[in-house]
KOLKOL-41319 format. One record per atom (N, C-alpha, C): x, y, z. Coordinates in steps of 0.2 Angstrom, whole numbers. Example, Ala and Ser with C-alpha at 12.3 -4.5 7.8 and 13.67 -1.06 7.14 Angstrom:
BEGIN
SITE, xx, yy, zz
SITE, 66, -28, 39
SITE, 62, -22, 39
SITE, 66, -16, 39
SITE, 64, -11, 35
SITE, 68, -5, 36
SITE, 64, 0, 39
END
This chain:
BEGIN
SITE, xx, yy, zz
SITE, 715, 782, 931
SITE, 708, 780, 930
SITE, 706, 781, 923
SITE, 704, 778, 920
SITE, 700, 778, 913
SITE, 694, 779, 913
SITE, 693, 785, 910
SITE, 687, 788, 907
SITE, 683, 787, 902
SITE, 687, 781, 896
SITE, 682, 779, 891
SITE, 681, 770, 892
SITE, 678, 769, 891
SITE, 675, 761, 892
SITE, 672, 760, 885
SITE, 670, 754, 883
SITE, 666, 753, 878
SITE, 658, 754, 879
SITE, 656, 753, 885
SITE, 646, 755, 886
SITE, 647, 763, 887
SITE, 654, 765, 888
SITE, 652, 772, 888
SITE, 653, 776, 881
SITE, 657, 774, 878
SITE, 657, 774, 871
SITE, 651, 772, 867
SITE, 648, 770, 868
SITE, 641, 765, 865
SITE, 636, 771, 869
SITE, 634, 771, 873
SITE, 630, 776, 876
SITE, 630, 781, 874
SITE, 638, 785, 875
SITE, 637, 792, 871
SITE, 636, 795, 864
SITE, 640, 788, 861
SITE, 636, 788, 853
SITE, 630, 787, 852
SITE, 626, 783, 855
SITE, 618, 784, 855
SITE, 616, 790, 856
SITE, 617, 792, 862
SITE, 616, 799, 865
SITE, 614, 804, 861
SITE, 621, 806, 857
SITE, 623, 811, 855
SITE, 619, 811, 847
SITE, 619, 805, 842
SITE, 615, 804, 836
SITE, 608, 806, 837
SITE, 605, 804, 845
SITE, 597, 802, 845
SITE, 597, 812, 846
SITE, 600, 815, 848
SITE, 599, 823, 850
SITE, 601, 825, 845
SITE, 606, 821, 839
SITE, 606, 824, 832
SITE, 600, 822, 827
SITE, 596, 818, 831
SITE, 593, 817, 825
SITE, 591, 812, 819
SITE, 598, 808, 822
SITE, 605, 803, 817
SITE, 600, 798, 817
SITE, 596, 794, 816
SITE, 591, 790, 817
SITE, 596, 783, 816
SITE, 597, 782, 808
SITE, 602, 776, 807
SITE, 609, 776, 813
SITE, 614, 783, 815
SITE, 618, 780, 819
SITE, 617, 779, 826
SITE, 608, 781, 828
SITE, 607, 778, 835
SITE, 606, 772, 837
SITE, 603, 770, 830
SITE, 600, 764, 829
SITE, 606, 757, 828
SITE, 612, 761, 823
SITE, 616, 756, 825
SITE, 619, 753, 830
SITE, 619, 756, 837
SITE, 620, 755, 842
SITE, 617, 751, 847
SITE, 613, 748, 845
SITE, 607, 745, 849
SITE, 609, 736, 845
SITE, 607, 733, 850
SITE, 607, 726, 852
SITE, 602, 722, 846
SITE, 601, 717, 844
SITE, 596, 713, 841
SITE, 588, 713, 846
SITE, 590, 711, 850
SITE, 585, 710, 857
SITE, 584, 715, 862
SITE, 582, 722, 858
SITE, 585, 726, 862
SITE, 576, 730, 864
SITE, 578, 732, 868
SITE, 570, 735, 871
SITE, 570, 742, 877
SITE, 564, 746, 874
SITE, 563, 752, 878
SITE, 557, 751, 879
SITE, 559, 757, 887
SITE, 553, 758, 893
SITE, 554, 767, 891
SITE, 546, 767, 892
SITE, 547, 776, 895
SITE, 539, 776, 898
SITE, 538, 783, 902
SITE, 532, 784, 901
SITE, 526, 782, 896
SITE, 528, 784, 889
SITE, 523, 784, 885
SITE, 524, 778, 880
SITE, 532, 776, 879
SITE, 531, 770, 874
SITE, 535, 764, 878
SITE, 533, 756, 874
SITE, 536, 752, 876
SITE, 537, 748, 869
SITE, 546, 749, 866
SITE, 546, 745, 861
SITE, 550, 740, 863
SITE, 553, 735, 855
SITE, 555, 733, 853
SITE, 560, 731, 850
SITE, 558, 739, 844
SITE, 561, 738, 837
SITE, 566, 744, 838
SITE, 571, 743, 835
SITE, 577, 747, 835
SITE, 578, 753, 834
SITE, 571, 754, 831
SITE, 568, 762, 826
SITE, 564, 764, 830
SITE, 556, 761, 830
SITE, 551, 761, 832
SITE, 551, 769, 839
SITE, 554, 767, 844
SITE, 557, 771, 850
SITE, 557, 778, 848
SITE, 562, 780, 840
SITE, 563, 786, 839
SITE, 558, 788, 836
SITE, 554, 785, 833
SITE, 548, 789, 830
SITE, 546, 796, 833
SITE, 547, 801, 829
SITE, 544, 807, 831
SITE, 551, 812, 835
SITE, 555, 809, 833
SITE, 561, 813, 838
SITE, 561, 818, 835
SITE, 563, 818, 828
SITE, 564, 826, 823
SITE, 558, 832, 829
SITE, 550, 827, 831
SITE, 547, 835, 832
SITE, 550, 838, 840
SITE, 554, 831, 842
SITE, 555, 831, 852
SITE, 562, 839, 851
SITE, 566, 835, 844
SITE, 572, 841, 842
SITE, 572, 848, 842
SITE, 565, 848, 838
SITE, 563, 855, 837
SITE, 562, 858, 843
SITE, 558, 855, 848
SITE, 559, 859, 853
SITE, 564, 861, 860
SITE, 567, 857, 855
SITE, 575, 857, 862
SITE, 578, 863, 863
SITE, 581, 868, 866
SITE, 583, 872, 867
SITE, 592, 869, 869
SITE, 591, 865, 874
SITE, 598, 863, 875
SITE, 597, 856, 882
SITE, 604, 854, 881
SITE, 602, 848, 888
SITE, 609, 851, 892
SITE, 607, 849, 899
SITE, 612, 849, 902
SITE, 613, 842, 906
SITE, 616, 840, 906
SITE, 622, 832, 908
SITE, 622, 835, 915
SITE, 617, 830, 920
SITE, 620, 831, 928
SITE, 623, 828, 929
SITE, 623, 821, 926
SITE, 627, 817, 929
SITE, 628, 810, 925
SITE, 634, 807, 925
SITE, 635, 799, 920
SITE, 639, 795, 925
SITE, 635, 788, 924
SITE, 637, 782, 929
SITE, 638, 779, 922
SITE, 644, 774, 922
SITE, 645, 769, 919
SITE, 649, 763, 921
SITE, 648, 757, 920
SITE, 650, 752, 923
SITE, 651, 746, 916
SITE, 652, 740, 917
SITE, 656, 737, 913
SITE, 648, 734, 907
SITE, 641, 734, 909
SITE, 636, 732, 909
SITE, 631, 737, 908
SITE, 631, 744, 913
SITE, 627, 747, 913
SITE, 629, 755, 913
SITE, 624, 758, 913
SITE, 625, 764, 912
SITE, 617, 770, 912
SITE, 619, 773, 919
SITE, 616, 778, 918
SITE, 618, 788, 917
SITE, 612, 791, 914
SITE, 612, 798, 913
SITE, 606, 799, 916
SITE, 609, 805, 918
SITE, 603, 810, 922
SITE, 605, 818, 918
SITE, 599, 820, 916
SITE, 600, 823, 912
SITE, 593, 831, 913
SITE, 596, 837, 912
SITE, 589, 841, 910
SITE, 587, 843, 904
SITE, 583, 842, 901
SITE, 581, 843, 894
SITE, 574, 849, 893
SITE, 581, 855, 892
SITE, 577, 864, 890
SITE, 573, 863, 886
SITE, 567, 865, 885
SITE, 562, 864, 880
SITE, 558, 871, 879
SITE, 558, 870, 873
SITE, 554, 879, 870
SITE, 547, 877, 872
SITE, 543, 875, 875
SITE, 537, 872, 875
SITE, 534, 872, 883
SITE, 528, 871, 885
SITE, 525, 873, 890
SITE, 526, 866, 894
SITE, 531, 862, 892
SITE, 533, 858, 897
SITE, 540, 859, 901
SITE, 544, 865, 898
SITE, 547, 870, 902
SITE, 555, 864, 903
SITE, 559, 863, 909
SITE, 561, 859, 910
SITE, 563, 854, 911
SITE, 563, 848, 907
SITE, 562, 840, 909
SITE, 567, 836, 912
SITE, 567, 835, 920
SITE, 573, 832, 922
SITE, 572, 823, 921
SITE, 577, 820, 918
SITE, 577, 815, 913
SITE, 581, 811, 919
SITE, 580, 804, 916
SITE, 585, 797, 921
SITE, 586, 791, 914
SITE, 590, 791, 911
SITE, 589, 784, 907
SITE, 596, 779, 910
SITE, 592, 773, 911
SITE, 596, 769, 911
SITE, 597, 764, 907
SITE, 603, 762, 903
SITE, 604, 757, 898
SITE, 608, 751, 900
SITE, 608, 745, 899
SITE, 610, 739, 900
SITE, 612, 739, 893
SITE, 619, 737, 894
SITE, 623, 734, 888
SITE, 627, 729, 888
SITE, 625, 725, 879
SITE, 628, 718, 880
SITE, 632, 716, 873
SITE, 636, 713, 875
SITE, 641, 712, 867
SITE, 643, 721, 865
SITE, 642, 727, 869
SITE, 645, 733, 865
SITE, 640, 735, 862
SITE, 633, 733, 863
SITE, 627, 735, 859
SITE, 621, 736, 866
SITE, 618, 742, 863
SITE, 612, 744, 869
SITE, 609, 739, 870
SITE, 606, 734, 874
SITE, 601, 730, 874
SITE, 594, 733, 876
SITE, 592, 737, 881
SITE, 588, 741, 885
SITE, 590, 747, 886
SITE, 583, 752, 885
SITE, 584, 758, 888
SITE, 577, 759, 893
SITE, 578, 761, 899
SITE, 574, 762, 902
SITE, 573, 772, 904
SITE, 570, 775, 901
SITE, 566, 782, 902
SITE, 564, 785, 905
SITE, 567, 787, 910
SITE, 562, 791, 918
SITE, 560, 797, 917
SITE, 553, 799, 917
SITE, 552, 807, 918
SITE, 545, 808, 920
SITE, 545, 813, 922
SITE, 539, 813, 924
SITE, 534, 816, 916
SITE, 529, 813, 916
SITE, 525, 814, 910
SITE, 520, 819, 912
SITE, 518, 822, 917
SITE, 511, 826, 918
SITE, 512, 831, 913
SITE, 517, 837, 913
SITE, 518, 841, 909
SITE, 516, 839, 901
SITE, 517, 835, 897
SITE, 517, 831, 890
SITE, 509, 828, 889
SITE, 509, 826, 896
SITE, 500, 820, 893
SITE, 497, 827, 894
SITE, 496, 835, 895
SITE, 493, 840, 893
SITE, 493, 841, 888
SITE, 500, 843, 885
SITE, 502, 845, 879
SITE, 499, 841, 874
SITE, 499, 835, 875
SITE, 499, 828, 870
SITE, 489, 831, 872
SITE, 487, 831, 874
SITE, 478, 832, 874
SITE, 476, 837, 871
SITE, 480, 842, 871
SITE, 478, 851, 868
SITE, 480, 849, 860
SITE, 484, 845, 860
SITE, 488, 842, 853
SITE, 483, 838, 848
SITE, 479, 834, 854
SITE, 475, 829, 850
SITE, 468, 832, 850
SITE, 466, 835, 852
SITE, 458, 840, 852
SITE, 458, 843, 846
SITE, 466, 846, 846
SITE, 464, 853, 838
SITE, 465, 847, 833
SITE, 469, 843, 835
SITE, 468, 839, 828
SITE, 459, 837, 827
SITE, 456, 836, 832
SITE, 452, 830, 832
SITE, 444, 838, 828
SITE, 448, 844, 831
SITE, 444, 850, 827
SITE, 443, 850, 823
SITE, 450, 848, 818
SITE, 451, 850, 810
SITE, 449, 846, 807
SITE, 448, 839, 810
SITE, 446, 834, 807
SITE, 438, 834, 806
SITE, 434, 838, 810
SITE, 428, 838, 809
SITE, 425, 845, 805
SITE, 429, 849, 803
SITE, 427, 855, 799
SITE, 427, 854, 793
END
């Protein structure tokens, strides 16, 4: 049996750059036409998706890999993502389509209630400093 594939090669390289941080080598990995889903954003642009990871990094404590499907096109990870932060454990789903050896689609599953608090206590003190 073979444990390396090329979406799975493609995937883990994204994977492992975008939790580095590595913006250019995630990015390399991505398709022309390529597009992401999550809760909170919906892009386009090969970059745009990463915006703000350096501050997601910060609060990483660690992930742990429940689980990886890959197949000649697709590929998903199920994932927990430890966080120093009052969102506590985030249990994760991405699934990726890949085409020509390049991510084309990332689709991001989580549940967001924990984060749309976070993200509102986040945007009030701004919205406090900004009036003082």
């Amino acid at each position: 049996m073979t444990t390396t594939s090329p979406t799975r090669e493609t995937v883990q390289a994204y994977h492992r750059a975008r939790f580095r941080g590595d913006i250019p080598t995630a990015a390399a990995q991505l398709g022309q036409n390529f597009s992401f889903r999550s809760p909170f954003i919906e892009s386009t642009s090969p970059t745009g998706h990463l915006a703000g990871i350096e501050q997601l990094i910060q609060i990483i404590d660690h992930i742990d890999m429940v689980s990886e499907l890959y197949s000649d096109t697709d590929a998903v990870l199920v994932y927990d993502l430890h966080t120093n932060s009052p969102a506590g454990i985030q249990h994760t789903a991405e699934h990726f389509r890949v085409h020509d050896g390049r991510i084309a689609a990332i689709r991001l599953i989580f549940d967001a209630t924990p984060w749309q608090a976070i993200m509102a206590v986040q945007s009030a003190t701004e919205t406090d400093l900004e009036t003082r």
